[in-house]
Phi, psi and omega in degrees: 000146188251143224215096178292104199277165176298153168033060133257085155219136223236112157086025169302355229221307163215198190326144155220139132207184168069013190298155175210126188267099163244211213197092159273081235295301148002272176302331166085353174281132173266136166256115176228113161297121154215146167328093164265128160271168199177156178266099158338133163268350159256340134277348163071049176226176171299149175207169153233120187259146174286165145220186189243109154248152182232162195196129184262359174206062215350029185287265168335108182227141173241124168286160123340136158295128192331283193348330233232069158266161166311299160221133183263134163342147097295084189311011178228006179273154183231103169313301173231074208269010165277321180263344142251055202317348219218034161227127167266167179261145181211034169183147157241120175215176185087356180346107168230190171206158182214125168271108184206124172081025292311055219210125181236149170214123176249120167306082189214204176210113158256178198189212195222030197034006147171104178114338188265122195208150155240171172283156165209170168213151170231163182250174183201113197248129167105162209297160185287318174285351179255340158294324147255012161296289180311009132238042163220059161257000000 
């Protein structure tokens, strides 16, 4: 049976969604990746981006530094370009990962918040804790 803690909850405050929760034993740490909205700053549209927090008791949480997301949009991607040539991508979600072989691969769908999307993946050589050790150097 699952048990609630008090006052553990992350982003009551502004957008969240699409999260993926891990544990690094290493570290005594919770990592949690999620769906942020946010103004492009140089295009200047609503957009959606990943970031990165970290928490040693799902209380607490230190965001990334704003500088330092996880992932960022890509304004020249066309998700579907035989069939919407003229939808661009302005959001990434669903993030998850899988670590193997000294290779972390994250898993995700990029778009348009709606309905028009593709799956994509990115690499990372090292380990899932030295991956998110980069973005709180």
């Amino acid at each position: 049976h699952w048990r609630q803690i008090p006052g553990a909850i992350y982003g009551w405050d502004k957008y969240v969604g699409g999260g993926t929760l891990h544990w690094i034993k290493e570290d005594g740490l919770y990592y949690l990746s999620t769906l942020d909205l946010f103004i492009h700053p140089t295009e200047r549209k609503v957009s959606y981006r990943f970031i990165l927090s970290r928490s040693a008791d799902l209380i607490h949480w230190e965001d990334a530094p704003d500088d330092r997301p996880l992932l960022l949009p890509d304004y020249t991607h066309r998700p579907d370009p035989v069939r919407f040539p003229q939808v661009f991508e302005i959001s990434v979600s669903d993030m998850e990962y899988r670590e193997l072989d000294g290779l972390v691969r994250a898993y995700y769908i990029g778009g348009n918040q709606w309905g028009i999307c593709d799956n994509q993946i990115a690499e990372y050589r090292g380990s899932l804790r030295d991956f998110f050790h980069e973005f709180y150097r």
